[in-house]
C-alpha positions in Angstrom: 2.6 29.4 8.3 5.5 27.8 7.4 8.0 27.0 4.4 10.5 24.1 3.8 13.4 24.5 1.7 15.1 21.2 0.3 18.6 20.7 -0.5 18.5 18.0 -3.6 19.5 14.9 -2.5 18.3 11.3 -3.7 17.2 9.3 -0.3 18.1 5.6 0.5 17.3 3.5 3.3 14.8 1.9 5.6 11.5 3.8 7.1 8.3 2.5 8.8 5.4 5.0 7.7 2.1 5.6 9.8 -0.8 3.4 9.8 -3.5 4.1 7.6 -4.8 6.9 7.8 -8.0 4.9 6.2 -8.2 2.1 8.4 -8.2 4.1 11.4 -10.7 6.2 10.3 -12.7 3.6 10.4 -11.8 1.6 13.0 -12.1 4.6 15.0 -16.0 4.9 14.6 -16.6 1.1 14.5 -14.9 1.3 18.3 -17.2 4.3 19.5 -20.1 2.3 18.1 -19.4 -1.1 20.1 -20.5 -1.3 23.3 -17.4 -2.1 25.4 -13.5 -1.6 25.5 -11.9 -1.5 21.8 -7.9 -1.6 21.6 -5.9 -0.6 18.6 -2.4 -0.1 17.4 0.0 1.6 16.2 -2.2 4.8 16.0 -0.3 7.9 15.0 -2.5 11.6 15.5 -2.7 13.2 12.2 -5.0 16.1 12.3 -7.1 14.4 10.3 -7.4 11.2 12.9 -7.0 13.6 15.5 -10.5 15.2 14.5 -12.6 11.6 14.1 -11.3 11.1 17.7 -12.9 14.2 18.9 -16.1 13.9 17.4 -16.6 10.5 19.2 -15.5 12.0 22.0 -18.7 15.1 21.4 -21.1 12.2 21.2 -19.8 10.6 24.7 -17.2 7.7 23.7 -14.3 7.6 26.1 -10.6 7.8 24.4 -7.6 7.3 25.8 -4.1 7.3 23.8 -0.9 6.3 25.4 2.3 6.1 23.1 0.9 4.7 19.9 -2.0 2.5 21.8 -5.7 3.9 21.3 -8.5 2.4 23.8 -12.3 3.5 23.1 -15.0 2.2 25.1 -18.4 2.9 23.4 -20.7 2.3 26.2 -21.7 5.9 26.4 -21.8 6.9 22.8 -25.0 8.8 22.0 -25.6 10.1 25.0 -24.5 13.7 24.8 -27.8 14.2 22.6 -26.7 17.6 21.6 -23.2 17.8 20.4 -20.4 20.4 17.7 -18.4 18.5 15.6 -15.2 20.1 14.8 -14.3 18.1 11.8 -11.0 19.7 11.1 -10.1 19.9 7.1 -11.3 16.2 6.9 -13.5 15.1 4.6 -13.7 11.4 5.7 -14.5 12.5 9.5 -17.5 14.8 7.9 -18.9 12.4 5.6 -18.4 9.7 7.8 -19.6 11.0 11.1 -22.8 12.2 9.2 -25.2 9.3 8.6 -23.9 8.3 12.2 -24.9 11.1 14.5 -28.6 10.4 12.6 -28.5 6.9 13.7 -28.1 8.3 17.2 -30.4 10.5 16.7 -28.3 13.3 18.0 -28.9 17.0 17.7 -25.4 18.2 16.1 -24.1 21.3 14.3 -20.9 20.0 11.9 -18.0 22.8 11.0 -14.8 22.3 9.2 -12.1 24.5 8.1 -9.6 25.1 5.2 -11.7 24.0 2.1 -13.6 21.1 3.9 -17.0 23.8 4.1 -16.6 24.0 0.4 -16.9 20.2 -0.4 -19.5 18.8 -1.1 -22.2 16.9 1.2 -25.2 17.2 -1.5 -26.2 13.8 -1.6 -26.6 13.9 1.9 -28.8 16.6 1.9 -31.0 14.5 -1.0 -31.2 11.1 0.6 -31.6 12.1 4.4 -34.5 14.4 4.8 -36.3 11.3 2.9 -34.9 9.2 5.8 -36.1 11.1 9.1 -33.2 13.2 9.8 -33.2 17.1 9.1 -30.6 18.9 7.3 -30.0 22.9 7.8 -27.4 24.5 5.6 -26.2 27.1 3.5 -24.8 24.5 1.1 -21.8 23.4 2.8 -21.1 23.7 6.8 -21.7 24.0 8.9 -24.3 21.9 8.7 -26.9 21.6 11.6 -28.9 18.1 11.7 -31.8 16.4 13.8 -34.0 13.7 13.8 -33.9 10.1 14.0 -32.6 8.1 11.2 -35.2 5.8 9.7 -34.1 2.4 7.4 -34.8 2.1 3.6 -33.6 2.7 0.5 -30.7 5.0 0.1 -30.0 6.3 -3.6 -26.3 7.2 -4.0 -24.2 8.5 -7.1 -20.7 6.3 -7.1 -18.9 8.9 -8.8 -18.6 11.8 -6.7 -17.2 10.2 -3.3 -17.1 6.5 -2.0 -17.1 8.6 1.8 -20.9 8.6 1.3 -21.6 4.8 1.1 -19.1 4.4 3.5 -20.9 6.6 6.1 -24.5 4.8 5.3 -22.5 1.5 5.3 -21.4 2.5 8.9 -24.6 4.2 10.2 -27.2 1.3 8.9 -26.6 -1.6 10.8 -27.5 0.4 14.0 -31.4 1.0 12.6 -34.4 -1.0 13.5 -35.1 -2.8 10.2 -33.2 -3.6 6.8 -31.5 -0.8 4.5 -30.9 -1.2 1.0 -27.7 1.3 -0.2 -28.4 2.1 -4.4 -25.2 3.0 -6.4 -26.9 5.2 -8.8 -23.7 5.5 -11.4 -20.3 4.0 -11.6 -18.7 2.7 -8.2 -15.5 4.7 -8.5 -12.9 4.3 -5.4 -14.3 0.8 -5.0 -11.2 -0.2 -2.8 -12.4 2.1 0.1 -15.7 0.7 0.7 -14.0 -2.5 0.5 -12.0 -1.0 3.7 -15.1 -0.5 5.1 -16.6 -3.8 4.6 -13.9 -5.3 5.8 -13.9 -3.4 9.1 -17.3 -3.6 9.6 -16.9 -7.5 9.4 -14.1 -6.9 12.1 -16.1 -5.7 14.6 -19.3 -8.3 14.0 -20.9 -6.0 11.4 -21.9 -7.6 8.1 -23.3 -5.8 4.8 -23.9 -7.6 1.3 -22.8 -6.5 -1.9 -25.9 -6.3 -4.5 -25.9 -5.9 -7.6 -26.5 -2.5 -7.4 -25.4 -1.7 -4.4 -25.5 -3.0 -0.6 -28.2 -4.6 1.4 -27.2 -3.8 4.9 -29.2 -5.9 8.0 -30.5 -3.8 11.1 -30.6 -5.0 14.5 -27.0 -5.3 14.4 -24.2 -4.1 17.0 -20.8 -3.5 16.8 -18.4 -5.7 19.0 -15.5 -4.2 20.7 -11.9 -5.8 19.3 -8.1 -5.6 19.9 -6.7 -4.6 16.6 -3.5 -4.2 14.4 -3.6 -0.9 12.3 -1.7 -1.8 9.0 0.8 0.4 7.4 -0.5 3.4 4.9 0.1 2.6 1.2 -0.6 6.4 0.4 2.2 8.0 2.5 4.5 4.7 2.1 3.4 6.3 -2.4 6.3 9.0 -1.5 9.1 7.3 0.0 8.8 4.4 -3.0 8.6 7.0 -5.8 11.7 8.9 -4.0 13.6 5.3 -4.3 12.2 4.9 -8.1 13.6 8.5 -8.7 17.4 7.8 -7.8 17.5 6.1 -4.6 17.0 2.6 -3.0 14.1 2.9 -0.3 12.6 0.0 2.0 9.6 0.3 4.0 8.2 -1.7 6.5 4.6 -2.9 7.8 2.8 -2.7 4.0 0.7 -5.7 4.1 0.5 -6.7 -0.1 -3.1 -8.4 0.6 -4.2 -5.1 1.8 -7.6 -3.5 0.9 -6.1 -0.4 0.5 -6.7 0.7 -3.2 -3.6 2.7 -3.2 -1.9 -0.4 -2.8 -1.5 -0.2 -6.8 1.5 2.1 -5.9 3.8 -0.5 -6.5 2.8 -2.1 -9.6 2.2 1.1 -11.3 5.9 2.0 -10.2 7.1 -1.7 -11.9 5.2 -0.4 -14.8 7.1 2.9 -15.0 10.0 0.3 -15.0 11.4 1.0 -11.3 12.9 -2.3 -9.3 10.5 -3.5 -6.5 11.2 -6.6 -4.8 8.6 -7.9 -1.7 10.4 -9.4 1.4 7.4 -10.2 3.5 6.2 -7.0 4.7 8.9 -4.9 3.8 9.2 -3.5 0.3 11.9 -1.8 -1.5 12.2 0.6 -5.1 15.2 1.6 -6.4 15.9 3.4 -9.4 16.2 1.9 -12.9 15.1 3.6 -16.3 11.5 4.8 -16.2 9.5 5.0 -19.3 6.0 7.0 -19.3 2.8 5.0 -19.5 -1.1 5.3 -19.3 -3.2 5.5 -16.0 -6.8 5.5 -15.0 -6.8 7.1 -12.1 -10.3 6.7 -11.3 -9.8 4.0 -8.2 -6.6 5.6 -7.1 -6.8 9.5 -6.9 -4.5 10.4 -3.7 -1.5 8.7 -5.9 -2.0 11.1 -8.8 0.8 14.1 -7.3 3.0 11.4 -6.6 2.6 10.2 -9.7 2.9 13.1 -11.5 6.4 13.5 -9.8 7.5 10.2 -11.4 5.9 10.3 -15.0 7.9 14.2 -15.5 11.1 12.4 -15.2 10.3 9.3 -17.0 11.6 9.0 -20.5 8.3 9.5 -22.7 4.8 10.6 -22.8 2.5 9.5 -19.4 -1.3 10.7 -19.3 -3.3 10.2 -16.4 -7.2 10.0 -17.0 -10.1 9.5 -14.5 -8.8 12.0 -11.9 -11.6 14.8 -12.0 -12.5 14.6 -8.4 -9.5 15.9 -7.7 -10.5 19.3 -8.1 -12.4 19.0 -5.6 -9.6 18.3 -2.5 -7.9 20.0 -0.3 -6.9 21.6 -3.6 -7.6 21.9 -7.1 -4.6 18.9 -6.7 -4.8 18.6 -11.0 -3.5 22.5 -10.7 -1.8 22.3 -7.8 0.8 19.5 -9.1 0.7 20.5 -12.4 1.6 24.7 -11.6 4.3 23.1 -9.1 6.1 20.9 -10.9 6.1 23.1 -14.4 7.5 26.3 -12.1 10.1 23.4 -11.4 10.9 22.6 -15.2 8.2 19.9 -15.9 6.0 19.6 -19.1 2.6 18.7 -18.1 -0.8 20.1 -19.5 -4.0 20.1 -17.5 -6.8 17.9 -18.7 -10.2 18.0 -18.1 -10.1 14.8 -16.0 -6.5 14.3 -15.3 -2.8 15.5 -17.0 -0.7 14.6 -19.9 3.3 14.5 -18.9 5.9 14.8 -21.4 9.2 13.8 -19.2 12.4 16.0 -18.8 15.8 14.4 -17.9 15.7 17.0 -14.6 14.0 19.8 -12.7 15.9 22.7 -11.6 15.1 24.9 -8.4 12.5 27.6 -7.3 9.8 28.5 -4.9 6.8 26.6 -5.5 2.7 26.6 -3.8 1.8 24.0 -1.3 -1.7 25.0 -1.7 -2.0 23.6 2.1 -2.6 20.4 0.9 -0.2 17.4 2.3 -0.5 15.4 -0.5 1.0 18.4 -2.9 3.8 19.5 0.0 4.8 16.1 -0.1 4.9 15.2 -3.7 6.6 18.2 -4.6 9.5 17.3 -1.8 10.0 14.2 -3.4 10.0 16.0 -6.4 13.0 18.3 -5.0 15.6 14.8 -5.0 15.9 15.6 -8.8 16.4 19.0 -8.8 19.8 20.8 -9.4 18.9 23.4 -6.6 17.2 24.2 -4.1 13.8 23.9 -4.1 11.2 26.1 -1.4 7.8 25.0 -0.7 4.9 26.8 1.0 2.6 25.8 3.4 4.9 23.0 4.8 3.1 22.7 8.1 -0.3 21.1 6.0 1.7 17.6 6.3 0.0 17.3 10.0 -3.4 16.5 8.2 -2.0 13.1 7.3 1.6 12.5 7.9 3.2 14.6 10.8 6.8 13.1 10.6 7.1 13.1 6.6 10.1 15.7 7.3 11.9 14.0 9.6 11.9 10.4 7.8 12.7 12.3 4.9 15.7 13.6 6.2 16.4 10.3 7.8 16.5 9.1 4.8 19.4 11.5 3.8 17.1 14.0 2.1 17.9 17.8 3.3 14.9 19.4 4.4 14.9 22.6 6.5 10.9 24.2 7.8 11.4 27.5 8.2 8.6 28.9 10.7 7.1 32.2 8.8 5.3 33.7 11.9 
């Protein structure tokens, strides 16, 4: 366990932030699947990457990493036939990895840890007994599975995760005959299976959008690639709200034709009334008067604690609706932000599906929850540039999920942020 405390101080400058965390998710599994050498790059191991990695490696892919340079050659996926997936906290690794071992027909036992047993995997456990493969649980993991995965017609709620589509989406195209994926309600988070799509198509894998849904062809096989892995609009969220906030940030490798949903970062932060300019892959925010506006959160939740950070200390009234799958994270990240950032001087009230922020000119100083989730650890750091004094954060280590050198580009940005190791 661990705790940082943060001197305030506004940051300026230039930083290059990971590679998607999203992409490489992906891009991971579509490797392990194609039968041959794969190369991509930059790839930085964030627990959560960290954790897809090993699960390809259970089922007999072979991984190499040297400096940021990731090599997988799928030839023997699927043949450890029995396999445990440590799937770390990760939530896109478990959902992911899911409809995929079935594919292989593998014999597999999934676990997870922090709050990832508690999520949920329900509409697995509806949609793939129907489909050949047998699912053992308690309700959430571990999760033991078996049995051959058979083609069809997959009925799937949009509203509850986009992981689940994406994890047929990936698993399909391996099986015997056509599959037909059915979005049973609204399509929410739309921007991540477009991620998928898109990396499918990357590695020779095609699926059409219905009008319902996806109609996926079988007899298909992955082919291996070289790839670039683009920079992460999520984590780039921080450092641009940081510059909206009081300083002047750049950041390098964020590709503005990106499928990344949480690409909307920048917009929403012109909205607020912050100065963005674009200089080819590099773009900057620095601070101007912010004013609070309305947000439907509903395709973008990761940027909601980051947002949150911005609307308290924007002049007005900001609600943010659509976000009630956020209760359902790492943390409860509607309480989690909102608790923080009031202990901090903020005005925010919980709604049911997202928050209502009346901005304050300033936060003052105080110990606040991390909840060990990165996103909230983060957001609340960014949140400490505005505050008159010190600010102390728990569970400062949880920024390894997603983003393992947040603390030192922080501070190379001239923020003053100290981890104190708890033992």
């Amino acid at each position: 366990m661990s705790n940082v405390v943060l001197e305030p101080k506004m940051l300026s400058g230039l930083v290059a932030v990971p590679p998607s965390k999203s992409a490489a998710h992906r891009a991971v599994i579509c490797a392990a699947l194609a039968q041959g050498v794969s190369v991509m790059e930059p790839v930085e191991l964030s627990n959560d990457i960290r954790a897809t990695i090993d699960c390809v490696k259970e089922l007999g892919a072979a991984v190499s990493l040297i400096g940021k340079r990731l090599t997988i050659d799928g030839k023997m996926m699927f043949t450890n036939t029995e396999a445990t997936l440590d799937c770390g906290e990760s939530g896109s690794t478990l959902r992911f990895m899911i409809p995929v071992v079935g594919a292989g027909n593998v014999k597999a036992k999934f676990i997870g840890h922090g709050r990832l047993p508690e999520r949920p995997i329900g509409i697995y456990l509806e949609c793939l007994p129907k489909a050949g493969v047998n699912c053992v649980t308690e309700g959430g993991l571990p999760l033991s599975i078996n049995g051959q995965l058979k083609p069809g017609i997959f009925e799937v709620p949009g509203n509850v995760s986009s992981q689940f589509i994406t994890g047929l989406l990936l698993a399909l195209p391996l099986l015997k005959a056509d599959s037909e994926i059915v979005v049973t309600s609204s399509l929410e988070s739309k921007s991540y299976i477009d991620m998928t799509l898109s990396a499918m198509y990357r590695f020779g894998v095609t699926a059409i959008e219905t009008e319902n849904g996806y109609k996926v062809y079988g007899n298909q096989s992955y082919k291996p690639q070289h790839l670039n892995i683009e920079g992460d609009w999520s984590q780039a969220a921080f450092f641009l709200a940081a510059g909206a906030l009081g300083g002047n940030v750049s950041i390098e490798n964020l590709d503005t034709a990106s499928y990344q949903g949480d690409k909307a970062i920048y917009q929403l932060l012109r909205q607020f009334g912050a100065d963005i300019t674009i200089n080819g892959q590099v773009l900057s925010c620095k601070h101007n008067k912010l004013n609070g506006i309305e947000i439907d959160a509903e395709n973008i939740p990761d940027l909601v604690p980051i947002l949150a950070v911005v609307a308290a200390l924007a002049e007005g009234t900001t609600t943010i609706t659509g976000a009630a799958r956020l209760r359902i994270k790492e943390s409860d990240r509607l309480h989690a932000i909102t608790e923080g950032l009031n202990k901090l001087g903020a005005d925010i009230t919980e709604l049911p599906d997202g928050l209502r922020i009346n901005g304050v000119k300033s936060l003052h100083g105080g110990a606040v929850q991390g909840y060990n989730d990165h996103r909230i650890v983060m957001a609340l750091s960014v949140a400490a540039t505005r505050a008159t004094e010190p600010v102390i954060i728990t569970d400062a280590e949880s920024i390894n999920k997603s983003y393992p050198s947040f603390f030192e580009d922080y501070n190379n940005l001239g923020g003053n942020a100290n981890v104190i190791n708890m033992g």
